[in-house]
N, C-alpha and C positions, 0 to 999 in steps of 0.2 A: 888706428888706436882707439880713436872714437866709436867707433862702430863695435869694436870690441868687445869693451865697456857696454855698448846696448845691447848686445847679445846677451851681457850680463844679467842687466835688466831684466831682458825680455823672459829668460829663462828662470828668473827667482820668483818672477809674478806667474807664470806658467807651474813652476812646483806647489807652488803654494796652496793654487786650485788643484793641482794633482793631490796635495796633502788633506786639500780640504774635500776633495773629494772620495780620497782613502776614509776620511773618518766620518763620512756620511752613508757611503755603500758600502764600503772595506776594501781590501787589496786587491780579492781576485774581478772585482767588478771592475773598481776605478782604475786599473794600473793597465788592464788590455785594453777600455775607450781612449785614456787620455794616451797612453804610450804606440798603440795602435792607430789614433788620428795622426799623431807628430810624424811617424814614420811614413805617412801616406803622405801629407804636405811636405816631407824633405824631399821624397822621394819622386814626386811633382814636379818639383823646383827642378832639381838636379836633372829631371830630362831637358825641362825647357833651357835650361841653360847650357844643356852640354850634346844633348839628344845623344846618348851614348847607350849599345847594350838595346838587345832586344822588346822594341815598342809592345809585340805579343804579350813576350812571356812579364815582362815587367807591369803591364796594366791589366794583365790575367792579373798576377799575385796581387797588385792593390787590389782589385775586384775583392779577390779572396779573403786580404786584411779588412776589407770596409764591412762588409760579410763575418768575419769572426768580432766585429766592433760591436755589430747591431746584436749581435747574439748574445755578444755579453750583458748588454742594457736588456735586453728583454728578458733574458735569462736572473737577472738580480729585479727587473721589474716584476715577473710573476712571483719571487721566492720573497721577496717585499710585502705583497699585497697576500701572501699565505701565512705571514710568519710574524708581519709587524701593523697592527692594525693602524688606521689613522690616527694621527694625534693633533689635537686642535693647535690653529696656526702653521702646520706644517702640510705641505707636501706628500700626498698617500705612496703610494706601490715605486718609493726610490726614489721619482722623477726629481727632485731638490738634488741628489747625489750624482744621477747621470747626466742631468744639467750644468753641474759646475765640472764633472768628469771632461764633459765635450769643449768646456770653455779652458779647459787646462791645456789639453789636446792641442787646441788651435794656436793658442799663444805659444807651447812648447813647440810647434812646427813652425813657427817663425825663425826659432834661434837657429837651428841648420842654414838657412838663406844667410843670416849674419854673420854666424862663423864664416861661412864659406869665403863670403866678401871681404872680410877682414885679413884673410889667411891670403888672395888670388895676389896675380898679377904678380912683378917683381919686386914692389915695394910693401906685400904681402909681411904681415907677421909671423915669425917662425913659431913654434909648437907652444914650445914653453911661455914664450911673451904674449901670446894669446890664450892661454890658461890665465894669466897670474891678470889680465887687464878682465877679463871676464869675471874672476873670483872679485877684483874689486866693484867694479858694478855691480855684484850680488850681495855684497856688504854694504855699498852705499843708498841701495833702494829697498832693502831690508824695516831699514826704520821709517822709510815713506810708505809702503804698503803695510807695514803693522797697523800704522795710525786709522787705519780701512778696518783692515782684520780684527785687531784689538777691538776695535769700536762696535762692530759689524760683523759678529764673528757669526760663521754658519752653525756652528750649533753650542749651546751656552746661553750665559750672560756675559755682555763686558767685561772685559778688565783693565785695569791699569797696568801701564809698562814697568811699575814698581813689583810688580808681581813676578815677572817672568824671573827676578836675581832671587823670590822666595820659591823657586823649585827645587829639588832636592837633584844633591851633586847626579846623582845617577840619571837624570833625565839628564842635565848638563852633557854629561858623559856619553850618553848614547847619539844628542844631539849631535856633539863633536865629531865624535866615530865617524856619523851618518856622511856627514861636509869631507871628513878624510875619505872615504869612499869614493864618493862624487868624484873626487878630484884627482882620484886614482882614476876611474875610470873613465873619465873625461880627459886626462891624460893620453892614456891607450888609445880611445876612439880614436882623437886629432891625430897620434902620432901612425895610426895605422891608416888613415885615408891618406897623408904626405905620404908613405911606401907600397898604398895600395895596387902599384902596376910595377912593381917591383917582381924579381922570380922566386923570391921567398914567400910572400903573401899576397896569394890570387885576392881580385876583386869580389870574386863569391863568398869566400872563404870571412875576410872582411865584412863583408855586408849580410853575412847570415849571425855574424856574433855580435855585430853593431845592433842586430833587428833583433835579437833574443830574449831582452828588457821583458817585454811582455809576459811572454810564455814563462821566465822564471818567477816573474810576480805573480800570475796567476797562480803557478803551480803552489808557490808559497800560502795564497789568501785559502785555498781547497785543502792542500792537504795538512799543514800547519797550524792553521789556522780557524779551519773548518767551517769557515763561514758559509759553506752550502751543506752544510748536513742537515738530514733531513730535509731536503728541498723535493719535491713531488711533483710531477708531471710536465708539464713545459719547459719549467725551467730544470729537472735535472737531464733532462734529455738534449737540452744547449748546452749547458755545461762542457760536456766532452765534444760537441762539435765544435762551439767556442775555441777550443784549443787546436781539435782539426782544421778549421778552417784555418786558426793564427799562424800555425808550423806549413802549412800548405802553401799560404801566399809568402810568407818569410823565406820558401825554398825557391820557389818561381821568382820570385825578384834577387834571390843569389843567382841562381841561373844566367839571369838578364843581364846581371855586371857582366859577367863573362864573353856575350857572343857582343 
C-alpha cells in the first residue's frame, strides 16, 4: 500500500515536469521525449525483472524509441533557434524545455517499477485499490511540489497559492476533465496488464496501446496545434521521422511481448 502511494508521488512530480515541459517546447516536442524516455525505462525494468519476449526484437524497438526521442529534441532544438530568438536569462534553441522534458521522462519511468511492485506477488493490490492509493499520493504531494513550482516556476513570475481559487471556472473544469482522464486511462492500463496473457487480449496488442501515449501527443502538438509550421530544414525533415521512428520501435516492442 505504501509503495502505492509512492508510485503516486513519483508519477505527479514526473507530470508536472512533463507539464512544465509542454509549456516550455509545447506538446508535440515534450510529450514524445518525456513519454518516449518513461516507455524505454518501463520497458527496461520489465526485462530485467521478468526477461520475457524477444531480447532482439524488444532492444531493436528501444533503440528505435531512443532514436525517435532525440529527433524530437533536435527537431524543436533547430525550429527554436529559427523561430524564437534568444531571450535574456533564458536558455536559446529550447534547451530549458528539452531539459525539464528528459527530467520528466526519467521520473515518470520510475512509476511503472512501482506500480508493478505494488500490484506482484500474492499480497499484491488488486486494480482498483492501486488506482485509488496512487490517486491519493498524487493529491497528497501536490501541495509539496507546488510550494517548488509556485515559487520556482519555469516560466513567469511567482505566485501565491491564493491565486490558483482566482482562476476562472473553466480552467477549473478542464483541470478536472484532465485528472478524470488520467484515471480513466490509468484504470485500463492496470486492468489490461492483470489479463494481458489472457486469450482475449494478446500481450502485443496491450503493449502497442499502452505505448501510443506519444504518437497521439505528437500528432495533436503538429496538426492541432501547429506548433511546427513553418519549421525549415532540419527540423521539418525530423518531424516525420520523429514519428517514424516512434511507431517503428512501438511495433517492434509489441512484437517482443509476443515471442
Amino acid at each position: 500500500m505504501a509503495v502505492a502511494v509512492l508510485a503516486g508521488g513519483v508519477f505527479n512530480l514526473g507530470n508536472m515536469l512533463l507539464l512544465a515541459g509542454v509549456s516550455t517546447s509545447g506538446m508535440a516536442s515534450a510529450m514524445p521525449i518525456s513519454l518516449g524516455l518513461s516507455i524505454i525505462i518501463g520497458l527496461v525494468w520489465k526485462y530485467i525483472a521478468k526477461a520475457e519476449g524477444s531480447p532482439a526484437l524488444l532492444f531493436g524497438g528501444i533503440g528505435l524509441l531512443l532514436a525517435g526521442v532525440v529527433a524530437a529534441a533536435i527537431a524543436h532544438h533547430n525550429h527554436a533557434l529559427a523561430t524564437k530568438p534568444k531571450v535574456k536569462n533564458q536558455l536559446g534553441g529550447g534547451i530549458k524545455g528539452i531539459s525539464i522534458s528528459v527530467a520528466g521522462g526519467v521520473v515518470l519511468g520510475l512509476f511503472a517499477p512501482l506500480s508493478d511492485f505494488s500490484r506482484a506477488g500474492d499480497i499484491g493490490l488488486g486494480t482498483y485499490t492501486a488506482l485509488l492509493l496512487m490517486t491519493i499520493g498524487i493529491l497528497a504531494t501536490t501541495f509539496l511540489y507546488n510550494l517548488y513550482f509556485m515559487n520556482l516556476p519555469v516560466q513567469g513570475e511567482p505566485v501565491k497559492f491564493s491565486q490558483y481559487f482566482a482562476a476562472g471556472k473553466k480552467n477549473h473544469f478542464l483541470g478536472l476533465i484532465g485528472g478524470v482522464l488520467w484515471a480513466i486511462g490509468a484504470a485500463g492500463a492496470l486492468a489490461a496488464a492483470a489479463v494481458a496473457k489472457s486469450a482475449s487480449v494478446g500481450p502485443a496488442l496491450t503493449t502497442a496501446l499502452n505505448c501510443g501515449a506519444p504518437i497521439v501527443a505528437a500528432l495533436c502538438g503538429i496538426f492541432v496545434w501547429k506548433e511546427f509550421d513553418g519549421a525549415t530544414g532540419r527540423a521539418k525533415t525530423l518531424v516525420p521521422v520523429m514519428l517514424i521512428l516512434l511507431i517503428a520501435g512501438i511495433a517492434m516492442v509489441s512484437l517482443a511481448a509476443s515471442y
